[in-house]
C-alpha positions in Angstrom: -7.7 -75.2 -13.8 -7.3 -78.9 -13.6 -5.8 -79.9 -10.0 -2.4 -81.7 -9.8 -3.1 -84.8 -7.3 -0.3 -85.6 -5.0 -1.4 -89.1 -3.3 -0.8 -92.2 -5.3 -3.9 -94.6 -5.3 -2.2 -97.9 -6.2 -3.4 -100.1 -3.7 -7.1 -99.2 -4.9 -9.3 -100.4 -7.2 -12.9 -99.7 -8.0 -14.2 -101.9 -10.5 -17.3 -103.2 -9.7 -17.7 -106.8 -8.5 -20.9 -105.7 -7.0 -22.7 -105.2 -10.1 -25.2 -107.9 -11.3 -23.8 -110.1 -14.2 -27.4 -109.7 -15.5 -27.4 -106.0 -15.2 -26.9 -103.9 -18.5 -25.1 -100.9 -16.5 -24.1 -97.5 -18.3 -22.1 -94.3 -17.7 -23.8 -91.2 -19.3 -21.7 -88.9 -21.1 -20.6 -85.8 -19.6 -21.7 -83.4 -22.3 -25.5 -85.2 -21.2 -25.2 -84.3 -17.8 -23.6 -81.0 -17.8 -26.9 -80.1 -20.1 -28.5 -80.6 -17.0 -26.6 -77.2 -15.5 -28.0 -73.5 -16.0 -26.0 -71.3 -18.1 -25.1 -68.0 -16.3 -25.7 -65.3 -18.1 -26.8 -61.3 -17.0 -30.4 -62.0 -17.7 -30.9 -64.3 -15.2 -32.8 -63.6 -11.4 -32.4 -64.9 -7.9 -33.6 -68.0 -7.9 -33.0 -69.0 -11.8 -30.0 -71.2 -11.0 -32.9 -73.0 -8.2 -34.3 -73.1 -5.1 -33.9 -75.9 -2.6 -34.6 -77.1 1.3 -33.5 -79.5 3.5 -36.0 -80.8 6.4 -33.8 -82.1 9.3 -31.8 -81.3 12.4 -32.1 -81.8 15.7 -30.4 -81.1 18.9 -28.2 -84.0 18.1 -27.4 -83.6 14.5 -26.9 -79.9 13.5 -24.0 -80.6 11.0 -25.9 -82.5 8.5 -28.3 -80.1 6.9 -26.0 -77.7 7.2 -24.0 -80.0 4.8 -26.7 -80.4 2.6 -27.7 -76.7 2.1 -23.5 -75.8 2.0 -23.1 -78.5 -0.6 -26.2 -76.6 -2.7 -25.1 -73.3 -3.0 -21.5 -74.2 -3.1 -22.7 -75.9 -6.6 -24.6 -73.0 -7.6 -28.3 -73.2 -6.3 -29.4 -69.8 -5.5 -31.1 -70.6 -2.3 -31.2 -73.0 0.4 -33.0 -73.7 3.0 -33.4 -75.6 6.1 -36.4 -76.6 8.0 -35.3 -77.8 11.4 -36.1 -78.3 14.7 -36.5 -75.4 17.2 -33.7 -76.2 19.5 -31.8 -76.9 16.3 -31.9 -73.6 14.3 -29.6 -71.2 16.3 -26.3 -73.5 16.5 -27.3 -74.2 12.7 -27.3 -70.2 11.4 -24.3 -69.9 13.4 -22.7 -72.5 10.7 -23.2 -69.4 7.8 -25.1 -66.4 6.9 -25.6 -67.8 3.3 -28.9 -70.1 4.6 -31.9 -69.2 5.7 -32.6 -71.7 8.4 -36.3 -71.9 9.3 -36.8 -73.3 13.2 -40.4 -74.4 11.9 -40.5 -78.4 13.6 -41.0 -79.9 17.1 -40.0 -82.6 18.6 -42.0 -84.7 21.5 -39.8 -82.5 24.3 -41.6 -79.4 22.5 -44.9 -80.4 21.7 -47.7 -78.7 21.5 -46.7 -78.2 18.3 -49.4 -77.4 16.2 -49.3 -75.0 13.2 -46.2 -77.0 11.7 -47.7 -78.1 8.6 -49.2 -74.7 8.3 -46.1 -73.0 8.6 -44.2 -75.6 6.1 -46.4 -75.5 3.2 -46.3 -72.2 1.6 -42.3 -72.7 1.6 -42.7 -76.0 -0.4 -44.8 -74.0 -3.0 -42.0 -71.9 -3.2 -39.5 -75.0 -4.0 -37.9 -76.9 -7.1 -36.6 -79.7 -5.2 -36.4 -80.9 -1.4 -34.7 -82.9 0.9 -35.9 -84.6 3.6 -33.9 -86.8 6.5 -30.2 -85.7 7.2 -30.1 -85.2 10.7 -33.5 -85.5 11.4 -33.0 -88.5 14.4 -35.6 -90.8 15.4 -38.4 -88.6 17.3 -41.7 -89.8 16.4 -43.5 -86.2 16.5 -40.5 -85.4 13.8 -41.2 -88.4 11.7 -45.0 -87.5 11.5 -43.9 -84.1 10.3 -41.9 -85.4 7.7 -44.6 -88.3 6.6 -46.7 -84.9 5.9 -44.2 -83.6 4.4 -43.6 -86.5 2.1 -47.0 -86.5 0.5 -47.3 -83.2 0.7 -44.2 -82.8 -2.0 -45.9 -85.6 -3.8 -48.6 -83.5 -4.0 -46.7 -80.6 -5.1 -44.4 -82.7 -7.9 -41.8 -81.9 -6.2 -38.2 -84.0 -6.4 -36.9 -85.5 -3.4 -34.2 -87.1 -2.1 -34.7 -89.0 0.8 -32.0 -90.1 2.9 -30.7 -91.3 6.4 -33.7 -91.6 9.2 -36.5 -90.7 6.5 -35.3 -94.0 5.0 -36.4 -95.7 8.1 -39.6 -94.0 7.7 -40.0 -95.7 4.3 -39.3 -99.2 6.1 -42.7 -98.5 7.7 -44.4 -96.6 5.2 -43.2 -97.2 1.9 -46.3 -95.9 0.2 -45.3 -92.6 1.0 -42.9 -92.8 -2.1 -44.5 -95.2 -4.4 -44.1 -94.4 -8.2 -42.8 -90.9 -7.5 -40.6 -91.6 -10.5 -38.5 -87.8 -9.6 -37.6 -89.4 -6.2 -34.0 -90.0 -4.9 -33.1 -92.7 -2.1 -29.3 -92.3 -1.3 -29.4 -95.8 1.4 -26.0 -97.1 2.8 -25.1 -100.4 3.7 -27.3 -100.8 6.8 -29.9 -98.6 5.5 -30.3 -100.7 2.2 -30.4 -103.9 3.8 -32.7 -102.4 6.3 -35.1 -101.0 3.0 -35.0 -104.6 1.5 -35.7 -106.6 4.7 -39.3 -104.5 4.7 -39.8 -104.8 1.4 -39.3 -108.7 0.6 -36.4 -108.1 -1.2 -32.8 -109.9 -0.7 -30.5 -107.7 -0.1 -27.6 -110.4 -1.1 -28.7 -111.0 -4.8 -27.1 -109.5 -7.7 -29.9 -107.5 -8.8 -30.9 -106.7 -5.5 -30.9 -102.9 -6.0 -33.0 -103.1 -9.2 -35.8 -105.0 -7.5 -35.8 -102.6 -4.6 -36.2 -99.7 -7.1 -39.3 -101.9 -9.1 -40.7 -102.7 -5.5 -41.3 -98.7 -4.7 -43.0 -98.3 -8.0 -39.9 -97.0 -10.0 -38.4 -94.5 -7.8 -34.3 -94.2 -8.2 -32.3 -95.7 -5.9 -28.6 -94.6 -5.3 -26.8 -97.5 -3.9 -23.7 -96.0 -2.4 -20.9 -98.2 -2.0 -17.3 -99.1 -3.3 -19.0 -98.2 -6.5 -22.5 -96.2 -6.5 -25.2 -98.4 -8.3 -27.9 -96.0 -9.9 -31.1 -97.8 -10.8 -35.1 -96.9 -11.3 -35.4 -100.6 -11.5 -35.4 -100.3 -15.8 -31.4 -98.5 -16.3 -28.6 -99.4 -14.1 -25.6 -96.6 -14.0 -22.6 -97.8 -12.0 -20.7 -94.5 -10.7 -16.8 -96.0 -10.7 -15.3 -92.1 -10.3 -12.7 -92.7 -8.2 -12.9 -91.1 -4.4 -11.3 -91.0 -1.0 -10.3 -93.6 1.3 -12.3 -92.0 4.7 -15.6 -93.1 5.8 -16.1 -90.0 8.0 -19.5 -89.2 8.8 -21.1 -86.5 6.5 -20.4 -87.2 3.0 -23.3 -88.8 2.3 -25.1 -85.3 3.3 -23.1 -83.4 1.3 -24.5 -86.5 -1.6 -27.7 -85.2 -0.8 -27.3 -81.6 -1.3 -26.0 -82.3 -4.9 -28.5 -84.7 -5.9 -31.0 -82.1 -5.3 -29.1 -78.9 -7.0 -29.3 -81.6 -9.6 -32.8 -82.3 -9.5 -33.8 -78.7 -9.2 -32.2 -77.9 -12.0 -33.9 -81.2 -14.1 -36.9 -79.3 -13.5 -35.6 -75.6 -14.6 -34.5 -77.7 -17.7 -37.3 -79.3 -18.0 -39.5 -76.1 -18.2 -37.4 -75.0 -20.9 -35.7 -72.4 -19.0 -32.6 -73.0 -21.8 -32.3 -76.0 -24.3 -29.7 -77.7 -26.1 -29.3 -79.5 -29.8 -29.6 -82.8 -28.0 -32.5 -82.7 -26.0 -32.3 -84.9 -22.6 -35.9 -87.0 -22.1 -38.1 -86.0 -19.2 -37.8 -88.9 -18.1 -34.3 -89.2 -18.3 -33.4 -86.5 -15.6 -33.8 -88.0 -12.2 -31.4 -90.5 -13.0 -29.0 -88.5 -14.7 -29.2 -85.9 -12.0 -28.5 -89.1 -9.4 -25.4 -90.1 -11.3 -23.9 -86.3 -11.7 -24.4 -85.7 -7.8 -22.2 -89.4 -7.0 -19.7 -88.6 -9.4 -19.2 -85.3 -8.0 -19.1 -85.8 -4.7 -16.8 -89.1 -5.0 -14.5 -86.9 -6.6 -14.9 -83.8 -4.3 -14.0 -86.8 -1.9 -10.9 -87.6 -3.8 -9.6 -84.1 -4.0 -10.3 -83.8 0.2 -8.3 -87.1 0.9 -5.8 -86.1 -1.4 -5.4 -83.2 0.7 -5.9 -84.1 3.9 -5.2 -88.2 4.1 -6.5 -89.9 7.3 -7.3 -86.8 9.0 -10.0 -85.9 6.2 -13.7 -84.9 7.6 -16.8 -83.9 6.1 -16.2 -80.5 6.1 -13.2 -80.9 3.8 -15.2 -82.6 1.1 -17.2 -79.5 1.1 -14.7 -77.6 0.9 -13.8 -79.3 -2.5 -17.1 -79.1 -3.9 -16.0 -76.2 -6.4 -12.7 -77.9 -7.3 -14.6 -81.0 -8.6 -17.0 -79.2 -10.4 -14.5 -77.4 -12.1 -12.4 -80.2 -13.0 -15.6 -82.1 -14.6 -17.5 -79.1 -16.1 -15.8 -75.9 -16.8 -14.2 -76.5 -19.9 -17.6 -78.3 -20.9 -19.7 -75.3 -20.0 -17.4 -73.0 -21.9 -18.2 -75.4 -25.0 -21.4 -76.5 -24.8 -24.0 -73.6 -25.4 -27.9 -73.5 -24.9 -29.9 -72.8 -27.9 -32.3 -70.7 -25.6 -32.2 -68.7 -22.9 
């Protein structure tokens, strides 16, 4: 059932100034995206509906991942994981018994830490999409692991979304990511500025998010913002959905986590798992996924503010995950039928 809102947003609009004059922006139809979502049906096995992982946490930042994985399962992936760091993993499986919470890296206060790699690899074979940064902090034997771990996804074809300190690791290194056209950056305001100071490219022009998506080769690039720009550098989306008025520290990992439910189920879709009339183009997906993910965590944000006003955290944008998936794809999933199974 639709929810009944009880704050008025008046004062607010979000129209998008931000947007390049020269930009041809879309909005992709909802009966597209939810395409992109597996049907439920008795026939189906653990891990149908996709399986995901998170690499980050550390002592400092436990809450992140957590918010990644939460946000993933609370959508409907079947199971999440999170790779984190050893001092990390018992605080983080205290959070919930629903994700398996692997203490596999090492930070410089825990080195030797051979037999990482070894230990991370057969889990990525196991994966259809992965995340890599939210908590992960700024220790340098971390960031090697998750340099691996980069090209060893690459390697894999896996989808990523890469986010908060693995953006920094881009700065350095953007190579890592070069024309891996199923990758996701979700940058904020100092981390996109940040990503187009190392890159050449400035951050003050209209179409500065569409260059910085060309200069990586084509990956997507999720702008987030007053309005979330959505660009692989050739289509611009511009996410407008209406969310809350908090800035609290989190949402951008619960972003994450649906960005790559979304992802992992692009490629469950795009192995034919189910189909529809209107078939969605390979190529089509990452970006589609990108702009399902904003829309439905701007308005699981909504639905948390409308709620909870300035006391609104993370953790009740979470909460809220269902609601807004509900309100933007139940009735549409109840009409729109896969051909296949």
């Amino acid at each position: 059932m639709q929810r009944a809102f009880k704050r008025a947003y008046t004062s607010v609009s979000f129209m998008a100034p931000i947007i390049a004059n020269k930009m041809s922006s879309q909005q992709p139809r909802l009966q597209t995206l939810a395409q992109l979502i597996p049907p439920l049906t008795y026939d189906m096995h653990k891990g149908d509906c996709g399986r995901i992982a998170t690499l980050g946490g550390c002592d400092e930042y436990t809450g992140a991942p957590y918010f990644v994985a939460s946000t993933a399962l609370r959508l409907g992936a079947d199971l999440a994981y999170i790779i984190c760091e050893k001092d990390a993993a018992s605080v983080i499986k205290g959070y919930s018994p629903d994700i398996i919470v692997n203490p596999y890296l090492r930070s410089t206060a825990n080195v030797p830490h051979t037999g990482v790699e070894e230990r991370i690899a057969p889990l990525l074979d196991k994966l259809h999409a992965v995340s890599m940064g939210s908590g992960l902090g700024n220790d340098p034997a971390l960031h090697k692991t998750v340099r691996w771990a980069i090209q060893a996804a690459r390697e894999r074809g896996l989808p990523l979304v890469l986010d908060a300190d693995s953006l920094a690791i881009l700065g350095d290194s953007p190579e890592l990511i070069h024309g891996h056209r199923t990758a996701v950056l979700t940058p904020n305001a100092p981390e996109f500025t940040r990503l187009c100071k190392a890159l050449g490219v400035d951050s003050t022009a209209e179409e500065a998010t569409q260059k910085l998506a060309q200069r990586l080769g084509g990956v997507t690039v999720v702008r987030k913002g007053k309005v979330d720009v959505i660009t692989n550098g050739d289509r611009v989306f511009v996410c407008d959905e209406v969310g809350g008025l908090r800035r609290c520290g989190g949402q951008g990992d619960v972003l994450s986590g649906a960005v790559v439910t979304f992802l992992a189920w692009g490629e469950k879709y795009k192995s034919h798992a189910w189909k529809h009339k209107d078939e969605i183009k390979h190529e089509d997906v990452t970006m589609l996924a990108a702009y399902a993910a904003c829309m439905l965590t701007r308005h699981a944000s909504f639905l948390a503010y409308d709620d909870c006003g300035r006391s609104t955290q993370s953790s009740n944008v979470l909460e809220q995950v269902d609601m807004a998936f509900d309100n933007k794809f139940d009735q549409l999933l109840q009409a729109v039928k896969p051909s296949k199974l």
